[in-house]
VOGU-3710 file (C-alpha; in Angstrom, 3 decimals, decimal comma):
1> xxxxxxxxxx> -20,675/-6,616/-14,278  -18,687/-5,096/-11,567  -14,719/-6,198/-12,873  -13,260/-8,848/-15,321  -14,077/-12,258/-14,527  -17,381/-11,185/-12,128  -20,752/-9,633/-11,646  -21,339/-7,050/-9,065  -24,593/-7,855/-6,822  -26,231/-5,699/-4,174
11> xxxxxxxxxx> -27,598/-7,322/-1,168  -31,185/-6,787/-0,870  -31,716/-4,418/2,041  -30,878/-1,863/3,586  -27,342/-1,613/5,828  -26,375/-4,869/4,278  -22,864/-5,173/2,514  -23,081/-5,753/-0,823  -21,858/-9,142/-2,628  -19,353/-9,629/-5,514
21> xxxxxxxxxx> -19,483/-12,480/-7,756  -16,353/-13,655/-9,199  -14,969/-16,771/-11,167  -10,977/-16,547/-10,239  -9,714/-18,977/-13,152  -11,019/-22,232/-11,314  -13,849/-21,514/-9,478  -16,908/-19,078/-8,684  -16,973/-16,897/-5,496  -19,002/-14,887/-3,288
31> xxxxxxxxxx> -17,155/-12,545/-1,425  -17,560/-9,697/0,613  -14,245/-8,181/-0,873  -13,968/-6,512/-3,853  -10,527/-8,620/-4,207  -11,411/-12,029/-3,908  -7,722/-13,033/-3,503  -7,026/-10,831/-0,411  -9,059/-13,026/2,484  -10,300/-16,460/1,859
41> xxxxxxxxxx> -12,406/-15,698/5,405  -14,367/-13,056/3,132  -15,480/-15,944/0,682  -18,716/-17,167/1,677  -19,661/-19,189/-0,729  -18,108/-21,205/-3,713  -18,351/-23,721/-6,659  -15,576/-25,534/-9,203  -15,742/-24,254/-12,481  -13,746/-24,521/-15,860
51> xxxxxxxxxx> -15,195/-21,700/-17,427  -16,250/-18,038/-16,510  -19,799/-19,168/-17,082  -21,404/-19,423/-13,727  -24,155/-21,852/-15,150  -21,291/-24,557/-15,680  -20,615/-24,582/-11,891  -20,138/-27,716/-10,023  -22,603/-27,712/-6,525  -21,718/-24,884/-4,529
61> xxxxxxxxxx> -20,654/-24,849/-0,644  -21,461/-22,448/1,592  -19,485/-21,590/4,698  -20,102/-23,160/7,801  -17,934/-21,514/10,568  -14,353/-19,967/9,547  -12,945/-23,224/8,607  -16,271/-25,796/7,348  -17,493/-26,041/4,655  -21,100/-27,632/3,908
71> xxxxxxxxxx> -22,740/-28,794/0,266  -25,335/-26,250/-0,698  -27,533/-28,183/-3,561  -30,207/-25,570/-3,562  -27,642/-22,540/-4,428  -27,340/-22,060/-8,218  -27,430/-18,558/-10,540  -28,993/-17,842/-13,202  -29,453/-14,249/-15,365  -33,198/-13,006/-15,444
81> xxxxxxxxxx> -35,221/-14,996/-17,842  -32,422/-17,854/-18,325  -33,233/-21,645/-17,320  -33,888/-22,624/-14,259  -31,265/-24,125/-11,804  -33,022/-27,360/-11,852  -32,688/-27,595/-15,991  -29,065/-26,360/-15,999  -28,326/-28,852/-13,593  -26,743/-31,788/-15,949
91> xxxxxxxxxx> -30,079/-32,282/-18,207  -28,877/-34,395/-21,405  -32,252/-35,058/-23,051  -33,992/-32,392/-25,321  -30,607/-30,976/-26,369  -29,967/-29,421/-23,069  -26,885/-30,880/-23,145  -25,914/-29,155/-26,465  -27,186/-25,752/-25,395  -25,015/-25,801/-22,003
101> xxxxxxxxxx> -21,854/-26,512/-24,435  -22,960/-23,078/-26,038  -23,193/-21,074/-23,032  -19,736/-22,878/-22,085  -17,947/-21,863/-25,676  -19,563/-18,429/-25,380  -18,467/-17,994/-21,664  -15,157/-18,978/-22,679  -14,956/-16,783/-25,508  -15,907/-13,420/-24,271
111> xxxxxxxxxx> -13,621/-14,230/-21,194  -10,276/-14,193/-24,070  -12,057/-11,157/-25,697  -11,926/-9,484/-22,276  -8,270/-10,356/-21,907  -7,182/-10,030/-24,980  -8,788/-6,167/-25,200  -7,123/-5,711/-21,633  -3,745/-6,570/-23,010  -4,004/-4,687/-26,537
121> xxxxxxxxxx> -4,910/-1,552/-24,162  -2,309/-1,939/-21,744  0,755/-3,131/-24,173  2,074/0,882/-25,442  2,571/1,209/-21,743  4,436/-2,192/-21,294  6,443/-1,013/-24,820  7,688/2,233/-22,843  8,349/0,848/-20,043  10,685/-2,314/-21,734
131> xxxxxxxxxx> 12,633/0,713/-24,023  13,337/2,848/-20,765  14,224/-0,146/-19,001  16,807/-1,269/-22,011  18,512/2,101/-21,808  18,788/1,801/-18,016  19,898/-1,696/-18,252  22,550/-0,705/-20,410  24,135/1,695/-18,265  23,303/0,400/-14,257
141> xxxxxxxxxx> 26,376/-1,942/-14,516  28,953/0,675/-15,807  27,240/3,241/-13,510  29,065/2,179/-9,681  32,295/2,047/-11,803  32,352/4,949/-13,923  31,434/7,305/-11,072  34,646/5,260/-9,292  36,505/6,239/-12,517  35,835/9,760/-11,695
151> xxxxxxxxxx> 38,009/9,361/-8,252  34,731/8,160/-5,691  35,260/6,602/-2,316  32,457/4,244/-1,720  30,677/6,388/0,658  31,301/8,825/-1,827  29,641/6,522/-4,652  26,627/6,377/-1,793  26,506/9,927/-1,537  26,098/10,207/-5,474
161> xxxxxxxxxx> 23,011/7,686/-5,495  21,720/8,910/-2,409  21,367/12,864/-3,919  20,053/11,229/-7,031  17,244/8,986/-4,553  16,682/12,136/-2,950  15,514/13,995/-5,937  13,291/10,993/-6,841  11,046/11,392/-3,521  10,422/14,706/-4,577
171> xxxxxxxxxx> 9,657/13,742/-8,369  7,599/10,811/-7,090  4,959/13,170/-4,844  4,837/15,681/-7,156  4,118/13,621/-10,647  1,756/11,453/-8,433  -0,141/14,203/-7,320  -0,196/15,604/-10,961  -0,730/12,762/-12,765  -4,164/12,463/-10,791
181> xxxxxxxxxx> -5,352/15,848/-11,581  -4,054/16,220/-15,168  -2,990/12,765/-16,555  -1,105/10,082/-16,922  -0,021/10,705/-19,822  1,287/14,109/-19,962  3,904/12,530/-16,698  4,879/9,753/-18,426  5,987/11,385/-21,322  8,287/14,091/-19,305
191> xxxxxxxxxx> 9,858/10,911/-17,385  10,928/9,240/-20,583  12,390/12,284/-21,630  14,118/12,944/-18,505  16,132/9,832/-19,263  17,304/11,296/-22,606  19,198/14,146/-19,945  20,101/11,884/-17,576  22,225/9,027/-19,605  23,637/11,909/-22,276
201> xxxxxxxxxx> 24,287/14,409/-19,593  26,438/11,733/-17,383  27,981/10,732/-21,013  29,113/14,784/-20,952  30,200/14,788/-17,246  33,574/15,586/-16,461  33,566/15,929/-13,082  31,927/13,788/-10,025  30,119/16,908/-9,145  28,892/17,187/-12,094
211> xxxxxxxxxx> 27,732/13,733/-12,285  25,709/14,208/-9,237  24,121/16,884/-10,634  22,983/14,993/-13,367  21,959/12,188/-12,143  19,767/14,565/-9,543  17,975/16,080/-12,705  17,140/12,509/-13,897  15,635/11,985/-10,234  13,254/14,282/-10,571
221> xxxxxxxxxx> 11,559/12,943/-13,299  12,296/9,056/-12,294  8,591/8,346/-11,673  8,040/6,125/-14,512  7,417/3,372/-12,250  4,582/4,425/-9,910  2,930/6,006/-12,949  2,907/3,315/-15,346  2,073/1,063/-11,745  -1,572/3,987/-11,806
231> xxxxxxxxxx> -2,047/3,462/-15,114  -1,930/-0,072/-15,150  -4,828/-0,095/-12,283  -7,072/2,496/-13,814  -7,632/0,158/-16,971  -7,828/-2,893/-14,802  -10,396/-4,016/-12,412  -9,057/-4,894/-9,046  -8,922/-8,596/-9,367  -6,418/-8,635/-12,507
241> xxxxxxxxxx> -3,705/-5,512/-10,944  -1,539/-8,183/-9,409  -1,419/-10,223/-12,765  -0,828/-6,853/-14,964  1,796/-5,067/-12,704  3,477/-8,671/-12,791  3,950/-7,847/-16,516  5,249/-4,288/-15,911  7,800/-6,069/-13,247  8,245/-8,881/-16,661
251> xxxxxxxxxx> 8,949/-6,125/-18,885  11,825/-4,741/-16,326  12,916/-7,722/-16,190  13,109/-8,274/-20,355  14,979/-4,707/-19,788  17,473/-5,847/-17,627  18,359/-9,005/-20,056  18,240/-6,692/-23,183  19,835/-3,655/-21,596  23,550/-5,621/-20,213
261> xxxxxxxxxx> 23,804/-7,326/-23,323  23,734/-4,715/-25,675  26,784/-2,968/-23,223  28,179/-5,765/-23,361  28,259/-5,803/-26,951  29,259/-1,878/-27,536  32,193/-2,273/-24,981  33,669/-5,979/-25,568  33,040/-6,231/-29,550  32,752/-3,057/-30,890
271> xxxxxxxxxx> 35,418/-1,695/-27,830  33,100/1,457/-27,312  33,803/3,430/-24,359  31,711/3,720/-21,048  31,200/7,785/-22,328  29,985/6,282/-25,836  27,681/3,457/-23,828  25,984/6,069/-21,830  25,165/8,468/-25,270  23,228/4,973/-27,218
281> xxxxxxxxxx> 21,275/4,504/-23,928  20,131/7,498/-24,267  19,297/7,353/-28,019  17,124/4,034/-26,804  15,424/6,367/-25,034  15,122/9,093/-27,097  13,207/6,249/-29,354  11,166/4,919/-25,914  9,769/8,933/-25,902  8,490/8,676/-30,147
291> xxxxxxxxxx> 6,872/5,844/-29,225  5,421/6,866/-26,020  4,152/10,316/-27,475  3,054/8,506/-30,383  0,805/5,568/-29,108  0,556/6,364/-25,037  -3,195/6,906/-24,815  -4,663/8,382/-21,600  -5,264/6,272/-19,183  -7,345/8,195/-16,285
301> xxxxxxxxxx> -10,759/8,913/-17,394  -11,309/12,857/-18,221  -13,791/13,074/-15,867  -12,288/11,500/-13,137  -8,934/13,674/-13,732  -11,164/16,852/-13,539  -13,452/15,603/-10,525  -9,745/14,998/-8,788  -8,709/18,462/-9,788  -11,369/20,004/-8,204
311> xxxxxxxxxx> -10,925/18,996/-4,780  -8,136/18,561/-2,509  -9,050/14,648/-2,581  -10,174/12,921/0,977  -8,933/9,342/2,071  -9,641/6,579/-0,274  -11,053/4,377/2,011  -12,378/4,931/5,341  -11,072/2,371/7,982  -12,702/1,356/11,441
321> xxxxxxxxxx> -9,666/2,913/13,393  -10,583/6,439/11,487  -7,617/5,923/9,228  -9,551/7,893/7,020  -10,324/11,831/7,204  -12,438/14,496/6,038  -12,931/18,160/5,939  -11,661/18,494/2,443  -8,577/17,487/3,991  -6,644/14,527/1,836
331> xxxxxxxxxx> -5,683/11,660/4,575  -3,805/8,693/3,600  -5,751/5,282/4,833  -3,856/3,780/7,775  -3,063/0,662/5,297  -1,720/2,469/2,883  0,726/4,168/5,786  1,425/0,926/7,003  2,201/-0,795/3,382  4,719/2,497/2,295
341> xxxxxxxxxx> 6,417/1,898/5,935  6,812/-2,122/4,305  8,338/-0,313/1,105  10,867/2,040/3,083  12,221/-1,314/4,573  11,953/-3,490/1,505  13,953/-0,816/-0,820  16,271/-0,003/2,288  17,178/-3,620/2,181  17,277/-3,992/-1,840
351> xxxxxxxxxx> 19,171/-0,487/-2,295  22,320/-2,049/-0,114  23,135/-3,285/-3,482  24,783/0,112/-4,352  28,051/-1,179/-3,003  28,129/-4,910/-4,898  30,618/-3,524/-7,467  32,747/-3,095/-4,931  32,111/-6,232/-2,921  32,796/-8,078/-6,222
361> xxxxxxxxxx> 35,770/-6,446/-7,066  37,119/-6,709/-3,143  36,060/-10,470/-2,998  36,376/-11,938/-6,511  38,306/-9,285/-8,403  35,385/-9,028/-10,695  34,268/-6,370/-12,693  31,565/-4,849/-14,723  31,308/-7,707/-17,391  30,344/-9,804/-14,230
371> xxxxxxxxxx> 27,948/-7,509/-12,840  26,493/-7,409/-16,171  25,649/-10,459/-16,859  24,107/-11,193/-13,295  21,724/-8,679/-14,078  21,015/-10,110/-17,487  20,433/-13,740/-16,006  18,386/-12,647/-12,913  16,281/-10,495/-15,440  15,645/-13,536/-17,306
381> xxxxxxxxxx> 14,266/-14,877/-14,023  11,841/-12,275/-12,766  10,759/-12,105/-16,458  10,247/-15,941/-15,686  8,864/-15,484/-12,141  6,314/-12,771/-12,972  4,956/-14,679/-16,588  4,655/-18,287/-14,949  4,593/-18,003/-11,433  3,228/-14,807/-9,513
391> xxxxxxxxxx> -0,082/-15,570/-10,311  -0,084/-19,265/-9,300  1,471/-17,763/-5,617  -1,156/-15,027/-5,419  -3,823/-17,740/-5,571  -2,252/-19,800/-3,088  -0,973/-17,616/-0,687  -2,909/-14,076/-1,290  -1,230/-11,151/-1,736  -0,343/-10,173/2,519
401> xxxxxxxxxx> 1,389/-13,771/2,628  3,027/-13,067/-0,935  4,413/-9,928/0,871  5,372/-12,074/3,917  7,291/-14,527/1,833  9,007/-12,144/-0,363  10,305/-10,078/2,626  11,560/-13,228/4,218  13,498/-14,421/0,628  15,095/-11,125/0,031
411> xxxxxxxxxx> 16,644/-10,957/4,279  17,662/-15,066/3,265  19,373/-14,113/0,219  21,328/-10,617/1,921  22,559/-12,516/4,720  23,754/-15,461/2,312  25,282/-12,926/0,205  27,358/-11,523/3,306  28,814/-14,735/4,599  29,159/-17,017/1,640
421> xxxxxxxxxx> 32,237/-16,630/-0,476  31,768/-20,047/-2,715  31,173/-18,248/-6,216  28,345/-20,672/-7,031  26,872/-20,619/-3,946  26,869/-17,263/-3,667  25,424/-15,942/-6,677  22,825/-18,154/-6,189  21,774/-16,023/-3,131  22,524/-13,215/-5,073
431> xxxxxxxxxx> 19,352/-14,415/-7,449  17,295/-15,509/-4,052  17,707/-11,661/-2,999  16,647/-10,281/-6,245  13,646/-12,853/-6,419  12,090/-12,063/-3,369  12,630/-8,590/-4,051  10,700/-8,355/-7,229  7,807/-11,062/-5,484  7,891/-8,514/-2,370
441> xxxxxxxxxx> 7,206/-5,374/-5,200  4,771/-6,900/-7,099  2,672/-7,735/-3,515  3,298/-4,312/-2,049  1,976/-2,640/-5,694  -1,311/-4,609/-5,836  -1,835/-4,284/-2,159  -1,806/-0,155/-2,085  -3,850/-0,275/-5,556  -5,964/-2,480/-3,965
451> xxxxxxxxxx> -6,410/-0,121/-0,747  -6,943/2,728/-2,918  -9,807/4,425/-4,731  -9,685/5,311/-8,718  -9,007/8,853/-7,631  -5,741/8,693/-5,376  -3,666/5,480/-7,461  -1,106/7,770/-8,765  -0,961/9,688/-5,684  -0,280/6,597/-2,808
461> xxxxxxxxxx> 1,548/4,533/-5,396  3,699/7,864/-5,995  4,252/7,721/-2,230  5,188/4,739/-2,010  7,781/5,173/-5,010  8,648/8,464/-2,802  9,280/7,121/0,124  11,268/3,887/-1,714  13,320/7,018/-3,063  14,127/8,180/0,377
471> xxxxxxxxxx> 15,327/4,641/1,291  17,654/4,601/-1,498  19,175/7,557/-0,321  19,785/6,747/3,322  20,686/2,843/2,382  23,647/3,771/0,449  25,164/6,334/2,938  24,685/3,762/5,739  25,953/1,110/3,258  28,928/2,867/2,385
481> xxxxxxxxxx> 30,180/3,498/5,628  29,434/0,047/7,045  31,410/-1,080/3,895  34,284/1,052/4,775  34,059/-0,158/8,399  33,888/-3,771/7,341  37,235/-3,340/5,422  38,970/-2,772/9,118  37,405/-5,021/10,927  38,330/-8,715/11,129
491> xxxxxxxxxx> 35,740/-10,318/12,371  33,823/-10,574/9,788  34,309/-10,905/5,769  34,864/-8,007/4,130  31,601/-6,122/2,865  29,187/-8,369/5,137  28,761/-6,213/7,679  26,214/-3,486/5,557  24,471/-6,658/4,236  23,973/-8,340/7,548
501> xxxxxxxxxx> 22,514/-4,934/8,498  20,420/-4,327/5,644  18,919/-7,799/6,160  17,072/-6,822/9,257  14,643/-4,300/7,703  13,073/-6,835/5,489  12,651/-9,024/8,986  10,956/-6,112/10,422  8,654/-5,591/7,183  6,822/-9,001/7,389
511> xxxxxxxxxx> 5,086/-7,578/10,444  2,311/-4,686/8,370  0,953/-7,348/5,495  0,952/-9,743/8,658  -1,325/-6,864/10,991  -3,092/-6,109/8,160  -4,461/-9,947/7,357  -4,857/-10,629/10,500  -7,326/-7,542/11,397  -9,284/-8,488/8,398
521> xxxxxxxxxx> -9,766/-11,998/9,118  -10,539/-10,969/13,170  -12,897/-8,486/11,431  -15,092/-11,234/9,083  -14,581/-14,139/12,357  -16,705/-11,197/14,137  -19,674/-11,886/11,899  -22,120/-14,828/12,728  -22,315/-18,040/10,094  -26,059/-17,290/10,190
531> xxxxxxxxxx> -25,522/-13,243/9,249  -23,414/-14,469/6,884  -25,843/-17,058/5,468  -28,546/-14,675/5,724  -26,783/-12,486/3,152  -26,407/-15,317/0,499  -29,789/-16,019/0,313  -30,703/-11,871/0,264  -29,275/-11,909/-2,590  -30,295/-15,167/-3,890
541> xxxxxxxxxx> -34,225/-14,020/-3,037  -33,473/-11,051/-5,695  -32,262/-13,667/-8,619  -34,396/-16,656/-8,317  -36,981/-16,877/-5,601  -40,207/-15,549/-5,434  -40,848/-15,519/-1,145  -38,330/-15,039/1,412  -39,179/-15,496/5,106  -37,074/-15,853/7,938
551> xxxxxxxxxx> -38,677/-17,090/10,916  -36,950/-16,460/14,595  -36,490/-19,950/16,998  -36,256/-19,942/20,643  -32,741/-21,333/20,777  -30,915/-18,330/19,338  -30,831/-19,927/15,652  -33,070/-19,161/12,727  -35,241/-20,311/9,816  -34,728/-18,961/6,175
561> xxxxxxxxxx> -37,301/-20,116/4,134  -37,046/-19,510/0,135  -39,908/-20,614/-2,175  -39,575/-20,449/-6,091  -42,159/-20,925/-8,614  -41,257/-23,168/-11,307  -43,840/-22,676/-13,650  -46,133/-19,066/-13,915  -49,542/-19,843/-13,334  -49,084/-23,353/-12,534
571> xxxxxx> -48,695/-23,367/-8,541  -45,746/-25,782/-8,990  -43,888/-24,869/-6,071  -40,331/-25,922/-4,674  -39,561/-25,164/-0,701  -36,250/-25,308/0,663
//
């Protein structure tokens, strides 16, 4: 089999593109994608099912014209040397009946072995992950106000997480690139330690120079995310990436619950210091690293790390529009450039948040205790979002339309947050603008994994975590001085004016998942029913008939004729 859940299948002759089988949790597809989620126009064929066993399909319909569908009876699979179509087909008598249950029970249980071996492989990276998002959690709400403490202006506090943002776009390229040609592993481990410097060396700041400083160090090793994003898709196959790096985005999510809570805890019960916050955050992650050099197993194949270190890499895929180079020269595919320009809007959008602190304590005299618990109550719902939901909205809407929609929440939610001053209200757009954030991320993730080959994952989704980076730092100089500006002015309430602004680049980021769905659909609308139909039963000849002949008509249309013996020997022949 090609990828959890489906069979690869070669089309038989030459030129022809090849066929993947897949059974997406409710039903069996053909498709010409490798992703059956990405463009229902590539499905050409499908049946109802309840179990990954393709035997127990319901009849199968084959596409009739991009929107038709028409009832296929004669379509069925088999394996080599199973039963025939015809006595699969419903057949109680003879215990037929009892020996389709078994295939169904046995489907169904090597389909939770799959999952359940997918998940015991993938869980010491969800562990890290959850323990370096706990120790970040704990100290992103004191963060804004402690580097305040230290005498910031808040274009000053922008300039601080702009330095640290820019630091991160370099980290980001360079442990991409490396993780490709020496590991996953080996990067993952120096970004969990980097956190141990970053949260004990701010603890030991005493200066906002110094702070900045720090917090640069820790950006050059912030590449946690994009890494354990690479790792995630070289254990997965290409169908299951958006469900799985919905789990990492869970486990940040379980982070930021966990992480505010136990500040919380340290600074309202046990009346520990910001200073004394910042040094247990970092002994969470000193305990995040044991684990991580203890059970982190290497993801990337040692093969495929050395293959990638031997060559300067070429473009993952080659598009029509020569998105794709050669040479030995490594290109980026012109998705991939379009889907990072989506993640420089999305993050410039999402990194306005740098001046909330302020906003809340200009607005509603709050302080960090507030900001704390939003974060633990909106992690609690992208933990909820990304467990129950994201997969239910990638099989409705696909992943470019998933991108679409979480663009379009995250500009509703920024320009609620600038002109509503209700408290209720208002923090209820605060959670719109973190949801479609994290839906947005997830999309974007799958979407460049999904454009890229096994050998450049940690490479594009490093550059899109790069180029994220360099959003961050730009948003929250802009931000700053917008906020500053907003102060003055009257015409507005104070602090909308950077959020109003920010909520235009999210707008403007619907349009690449939007170009890119609609040049695949244009490019499968291209392609005639008949070619299309022609293909099915190519690869139908090759699994259960004997003959294929297709016979040219005057009017422009054609004849497939398959024949399939049902008995050797016996001349017991079936035409369709």
């Amino acid at each position: 089999g090609g990828g959890e859940g489906g069979a690869e299948a070669a089309a038989a002759g030459g030129g022809d593109p090849p066929l993947y089988l897949y059974w997406t949790g409710s039903q069996w597809m053909l498709n010409y994608d490798e992703d059956p989620s990405l463009n229902i126009m590539n499905c050409i064929a499908y049946s109802k099912a309840d179990v990954a066993d393709p035997r127990a399909a319901s009849p199968w319909f084959v596409r009739d014209g991009p929107r038709r569908w028409r009832p296929a009876p004669a379509l069925a699979l088999v394996a080599r040397g199973a039963p025939t179509p015809g006595a699969l087909a419903g057949a109680e008598a003879g215990g037929e009946g009892s020996k389709r249950a078994a295939a169904l029970r046995e489907g169904k249980a090597e389909l939770k072995a799959r999952d359940a071996d997918t998940l015991r492989a993938l869980t010491p990276i969800f562990v890290t992950f959850v323990l370096d998002s706990i120790s970040t959690g704990m100290v992103l709400p004191l963060l804004p106000f402690f580097i305040m403490s230290q005498g910031a202006s808040p274009f000053q506090l922008g300039l601080v997480v702009a330095l640290t943002y820019a630091a991160q776009t370099l980290g980001c390229l360079a442990l991409g690139k490396f993780s490709d040609r020496r590991g996953r592993r080996p990067a993952m481990l120096a970004c969990a330690a980097g956190s141990i410097f970053a949260y004990y060396g701010v603890a030991s700041s005493r200066s906002l120079a110094q702070v900045a400083l720090v917090r640069m160090g820790g950006g050059l090793l912030g590449a946690l995310v994009p890494l354990s994003q690479a790792a995630i898709a070289d254990r997965c196959p290409v169908d299951l990436r958006t469900k799985y790096i919905g789990v990492l985005q869970a486990s940040a999510g379980a982070g930021f619950v966990v992480g505010p809570i136990i500040g919380l805890f340290l600074q309202k019960v046990l009346g520990l210091s910001q200073r004394a916050v910042f040094k247990t955050a970092s002994l969470v992650a000193v305990t995040g690293t044991a684990y991580a050099a203890l059970r982190l197993k290497e993801s990337r194949p040692p093969a495929a790390a050395a293959a990638a270190a031997a060559t300067t890499g070429t473009a993952a895929i080659k598009v029509d529009d020569g998105g794709a180079g050669g040479g030995g020269r490594a290109v980026v595919p012109f998705p991939v450039l379009l889907l990072t320009g989506n993640g420089f809007l999305l993050m410039y959008a999402f990194a306005v948040e740098t001046v909330y602190a302020a906003f809340l304590k200009d607005n509603f005299g709050y302080g960090e205790s507030v900001l704390a618990t939003l974060f633990v109550l909106n992690g609690m719902s992208v933990g909820m979002l990304q467990v129950f939901f994201i997969k239910k909205l990638v099989n409705k809407l696909g992943k470019h339309m998933l991108l679409v929609l979480g663009n379009a929440l995250l500009a509703a939610g920024m320009v609620g947050l600038a002109l509503i001053r209700q408290p209720l209200v208002h923090f209820a757009m605060f959670s719109v603008h973190i949801l479609g954030y994290a839906i947005a991320d997830t999309a974007l993730s799958s979407l460049i994994s999904r454009y890229s080959s096994p050998d450049t994952q940690g490479t594009h989704l490093g550059l899109n975590q790069a180029v994220q980076s360099f959003a961050r730092m730009i948003s929250p100089l802009v931000a700053g001085a917008l906020y500053q500006r907003s102060k003055r002015a009257g015409a507005l309430p104070v602090g909308a004016l950077p959020y109003l602004a920010g909520a235009a680049a999210p707008l403007l980021a619907v349009l690449p998942p939007f170009f890119l769905y609609a040049r695949s659909v244009n490019k499968k609308i291209k392609d005639s029913s008949l070619e299309e139909l022609s293909v099915v039963h190519k690869f139908l000849k090759n699994q259960v008939f004997d003959t294929f002949e297709k016979e040219d008509s005057s009017g422009g249309n054609s004849t497939i004729n398959l024949k399939r013996n049902r008995g050797a020997g016996t001349g017991d022949d079936d035409d369709w």
